[in-house]
N, C-alpha and C positions, 0 to 999 in steps of 0.2 A: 772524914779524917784521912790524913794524904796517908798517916803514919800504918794507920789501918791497913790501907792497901798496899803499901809498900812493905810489910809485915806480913798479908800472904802471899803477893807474889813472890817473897825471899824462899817462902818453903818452895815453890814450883820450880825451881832454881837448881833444887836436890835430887829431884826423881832421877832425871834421865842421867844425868849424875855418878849415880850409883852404881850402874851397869858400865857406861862410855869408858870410865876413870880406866878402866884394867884392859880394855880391847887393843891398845900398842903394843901392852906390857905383856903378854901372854907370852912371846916370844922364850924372852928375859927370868918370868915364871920356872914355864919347863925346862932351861938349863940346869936351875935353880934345884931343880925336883930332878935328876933324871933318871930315877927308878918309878916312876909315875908315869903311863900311858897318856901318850897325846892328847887322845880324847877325853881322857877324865880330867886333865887340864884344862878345859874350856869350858868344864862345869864351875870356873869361878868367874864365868861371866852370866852361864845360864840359870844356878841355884840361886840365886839371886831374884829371878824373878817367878822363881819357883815360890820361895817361900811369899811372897806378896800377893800371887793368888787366898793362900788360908787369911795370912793375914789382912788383907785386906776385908775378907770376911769378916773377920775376928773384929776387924772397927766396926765393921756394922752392926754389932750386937752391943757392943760396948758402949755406943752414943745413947744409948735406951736405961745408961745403967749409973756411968760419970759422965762428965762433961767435957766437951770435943777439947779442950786446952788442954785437961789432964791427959787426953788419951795423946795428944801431939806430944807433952811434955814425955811422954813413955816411949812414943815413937823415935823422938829426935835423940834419946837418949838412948838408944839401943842404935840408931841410924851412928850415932858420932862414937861408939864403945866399937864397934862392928868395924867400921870405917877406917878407919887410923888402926889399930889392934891388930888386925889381916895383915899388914905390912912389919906385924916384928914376930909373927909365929913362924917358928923354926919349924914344926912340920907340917905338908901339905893338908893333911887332917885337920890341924889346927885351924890354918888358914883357911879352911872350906868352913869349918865353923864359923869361926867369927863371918864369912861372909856371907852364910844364910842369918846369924845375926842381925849384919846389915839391912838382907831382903824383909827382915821381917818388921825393920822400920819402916822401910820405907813404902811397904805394905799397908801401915797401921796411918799413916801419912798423906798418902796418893788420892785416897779417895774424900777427903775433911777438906784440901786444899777447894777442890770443886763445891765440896758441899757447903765450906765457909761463905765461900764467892755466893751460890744459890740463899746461905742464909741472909746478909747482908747486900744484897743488890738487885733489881730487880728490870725487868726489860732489854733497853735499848744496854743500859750502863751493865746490867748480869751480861752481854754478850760481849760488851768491849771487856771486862776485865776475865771472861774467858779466853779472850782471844790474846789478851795479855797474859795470862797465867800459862796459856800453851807457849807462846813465844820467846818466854824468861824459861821453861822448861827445856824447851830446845837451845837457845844461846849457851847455856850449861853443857849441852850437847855440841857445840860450837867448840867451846874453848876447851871443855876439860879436856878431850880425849890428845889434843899436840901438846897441851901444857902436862899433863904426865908424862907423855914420852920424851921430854927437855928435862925435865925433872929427874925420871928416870932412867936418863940414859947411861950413867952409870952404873947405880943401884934401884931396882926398880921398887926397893922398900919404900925410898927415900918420898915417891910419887902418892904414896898411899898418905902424906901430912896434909894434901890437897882436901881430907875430909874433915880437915880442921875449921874449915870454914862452917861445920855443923854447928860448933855448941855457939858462935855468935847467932848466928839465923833464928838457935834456941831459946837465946834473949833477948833477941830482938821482937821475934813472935811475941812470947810470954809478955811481955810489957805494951805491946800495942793491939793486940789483938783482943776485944772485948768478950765476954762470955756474949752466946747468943741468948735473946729472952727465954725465961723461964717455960715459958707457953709451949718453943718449939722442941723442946723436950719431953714433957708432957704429951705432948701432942704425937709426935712420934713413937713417944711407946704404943701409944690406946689405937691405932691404926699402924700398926708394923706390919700387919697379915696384907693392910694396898697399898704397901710402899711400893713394889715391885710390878708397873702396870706391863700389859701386856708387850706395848710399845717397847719398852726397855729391853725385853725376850730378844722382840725381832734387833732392833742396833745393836745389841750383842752379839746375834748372829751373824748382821752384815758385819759388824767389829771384827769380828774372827777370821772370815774370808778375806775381808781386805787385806789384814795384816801378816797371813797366811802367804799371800800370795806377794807384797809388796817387800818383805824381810829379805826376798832374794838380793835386793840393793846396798843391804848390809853386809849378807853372809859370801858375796860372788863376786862384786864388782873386779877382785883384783883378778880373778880363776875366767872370769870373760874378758879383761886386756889383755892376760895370756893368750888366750885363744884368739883373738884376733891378730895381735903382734903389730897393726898399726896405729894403735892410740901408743903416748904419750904415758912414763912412768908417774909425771905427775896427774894424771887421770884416777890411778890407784892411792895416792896421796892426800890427795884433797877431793876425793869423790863423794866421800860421805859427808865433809863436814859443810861440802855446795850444797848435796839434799839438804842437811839437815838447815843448814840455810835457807833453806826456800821455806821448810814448815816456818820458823821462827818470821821470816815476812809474811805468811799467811795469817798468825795469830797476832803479830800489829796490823794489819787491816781488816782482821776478821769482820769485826761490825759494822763496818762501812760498806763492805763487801757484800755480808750478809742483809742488809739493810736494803739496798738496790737490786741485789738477786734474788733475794728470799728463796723459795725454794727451786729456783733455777740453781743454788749454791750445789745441789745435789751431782747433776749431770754436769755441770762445771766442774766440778771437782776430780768427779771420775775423768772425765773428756782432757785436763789436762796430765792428771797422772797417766795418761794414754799416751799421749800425746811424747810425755815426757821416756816414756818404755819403749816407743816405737825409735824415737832418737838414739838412744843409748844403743839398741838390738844392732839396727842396721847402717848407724853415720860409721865411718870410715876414717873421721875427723876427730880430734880430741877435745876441739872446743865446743864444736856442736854435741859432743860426748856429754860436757859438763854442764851445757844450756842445758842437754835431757835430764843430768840428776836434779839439776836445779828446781825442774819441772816436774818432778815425779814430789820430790820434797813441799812442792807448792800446793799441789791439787791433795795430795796427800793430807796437809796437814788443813784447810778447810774441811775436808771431810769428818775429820778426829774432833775438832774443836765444834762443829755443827752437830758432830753426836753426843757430844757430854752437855752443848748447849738444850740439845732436842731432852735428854735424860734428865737435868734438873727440872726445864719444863714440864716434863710428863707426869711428874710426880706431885705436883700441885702445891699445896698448902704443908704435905709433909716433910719429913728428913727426907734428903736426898742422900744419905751416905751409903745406904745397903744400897741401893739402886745404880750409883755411882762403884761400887763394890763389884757389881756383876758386869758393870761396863770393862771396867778396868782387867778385869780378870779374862775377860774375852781377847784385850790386847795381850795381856802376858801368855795366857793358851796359843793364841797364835803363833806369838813368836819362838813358844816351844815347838811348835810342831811344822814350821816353815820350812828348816831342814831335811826333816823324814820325808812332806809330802813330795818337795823336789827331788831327793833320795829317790823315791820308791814308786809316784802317781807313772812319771813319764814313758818307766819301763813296763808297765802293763798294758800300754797304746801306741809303744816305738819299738823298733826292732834295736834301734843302736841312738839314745835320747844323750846329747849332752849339752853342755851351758848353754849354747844360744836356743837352743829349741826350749829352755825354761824361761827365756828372758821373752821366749816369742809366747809363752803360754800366757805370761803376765800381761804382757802388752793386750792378746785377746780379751785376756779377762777385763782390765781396765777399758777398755773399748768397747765390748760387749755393754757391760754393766751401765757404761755410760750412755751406749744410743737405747737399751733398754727401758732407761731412769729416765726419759725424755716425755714419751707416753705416760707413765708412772706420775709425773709428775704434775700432767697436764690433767689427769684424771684428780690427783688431789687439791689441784688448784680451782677446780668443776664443782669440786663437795664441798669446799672451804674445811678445808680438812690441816692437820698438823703443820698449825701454826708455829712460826718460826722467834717472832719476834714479837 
């Protein structure tokens, strides 16, 4: 059914969504507020994904109890109350409410989108439509963050009507999207204790690191054109939305990708997100600036889409949502903590640590990991070991 799939890739559409929408408008925000500290202003980009950590848990106990439609229909409705709401509360309190509101749909959300996909599709087709669920998740990340800032370039309230796009997505889901059989409910509760295999530990851990170390492309890009002084202002303009470009072409050719590399996808993945950090650190040039976000957004987002692939696979014949739950929550942990480690790691091994020497730490890392993954990979290709596809 085209409708089916076109019905969950609408909810993968939302996620990144959630967060992107307010990243122009923060400016606009703290005027808005100016008895409010800086820094507690950009907690309406980051509670956000604070509350998606519980919640997200929170879906994983919940599919063992109602059924994943019901728990979407709670979600999208706390996602679209949250969403729009945030944009007419007259004090900053308010507005930090309703947008942990929001995180907590799209908490309850995030991890069903994956596990719908794992319930309904299976193999070669379970990869292509994760590879599409990442890449309609990022295009959201594409568009929404300049279309708020046009929107809101007046009033930055006005840009929060952008979450109106929720309650259609709500019924459009609701009407196309089938319950799953009876069975895998069932079946989920009575093995809940192996939903969560070992495998899923470790990609959550690699989850955590990666995104640890790769959010510096988020939170710097404009604090390292400063420091350089010979890139190009639109560098800082359209830098992110080039990464986020490259994920969204990674998740349309995921499975073709994935299919011809198999688990060569690993060291590839790392090797060009290297690739792409090593450009950004030391070109000079603004274009070869934008080929490295482009690259970092590339390698980057194979990697994301082969470990939600690897996590529904690991989980076999059961629900995938709590599993998918601890995946997810490794990327939100990350990206809470990407700022402190760069904050705080550098200065306990530099005398005098600033941007570029973080940008240079990334690149290591993605480099390292990469020609490490190499051997790594060769040894599990030797065992016939975690199969991809």
């Amino acid at each position: 059914m085209k409708f089916k799939r076109a019905a969950i890739l609408s909810l993968s559409f939302l996620t990144i969504m959630s967060t992107d929408i307010v990243a122009p408008l923060v400016g606009q925000i703290s005027a808005s507020f100016p008895d409010v500290n800086p820094t507690l202003i950009k907690l309406t980009i980051t509670l956000p994904s604070l509350m998606m950590i519980f919640f997200g848990f929170i879906a994983s106990q919940l599919v063992s109890v109602i059924s994943k439609k019901a728990i979407l229909a709670i979600g999208l409705s706390l996602y679209t109350i949250g969403g729009i709401a945030a944009g007419w509360a007259q004090t900053f309190t308010g507005h930090l409410i309703l947008r942990a509101v929001l995180g907590a749909g799209t908490g309850l959300i995030i991890p069903l989108v994956t596990s719908l996909i794992a319930d309904f599709y299976k193999g070669k087709e379970r990869a292509e439509m994760i590879g599409y669920s990442f890449s309609v998740s990022h295009m959201g990340g594409v568009i929404a963050p300049p279309l708020a800032a046009w929107i809101g370039v007046h009033d930055w309230r006005s840009a929060f009507y952008i979450y109106g796009v929720a309650p259609l997505i709500f019924l459009f889901s609701m009407l196309f999207i089938p319950k799953q059989p009876g069975s895998m409910n069932s079946e989920a509760g009575t093995n809940r204790k192996d939903s969560i295999p070992h495998l899923v530990i470790w990609l959550s851990i690699a989850s955590f690191f990666m995104v640890v170390m790769f959010f510096i492309i988020i939170t710097d890009i404009p604090f390292l054109i400063q420091a350089k002084q010979t890139l190009a202002p639109y560098v800082a303009i359209f830098g992110l939305s080039v990464s986020t470009f490259g994920s969204t072409i990674s998740g349309l050719t995921f499975s073709r990708v994935c299919t011809k590399l198999k688990k060569w996808t690993v060291p590839t993945g790392l090797l060009i997100s290297a690739v792409g950090f090593l450009l950004v650190t030391f070109t000079e040039n603004s274009a070869i600036a934008l080929f490295g976000l482009f690259c970092t957004g590339l390698g980057l987002g194979l990697l994301i889409a082969l470990i939600l692939l690897l996590t529904t696979n690991a989980v076999g014949s059961n629900d995938s949502t709590a599993a998918l739950a601890v995946v997810n929550s490794a990327f939100s942990v990350g990206i809470f903590v990407s700022p402190f480690f760069y904050a705080i790691v550098p200065g306990l091994f530099f005398t005098h640590p600033d941007i570029l020497l973080n940008f240079q730490l990334a690149s290591c890392f993605f480099l390292g990991a990469g020609i490490i993954a190499i051997p790594t990979v060769q040894f599990f290709m030797k065992n016939k070991s975690l199969e991809i596809i």
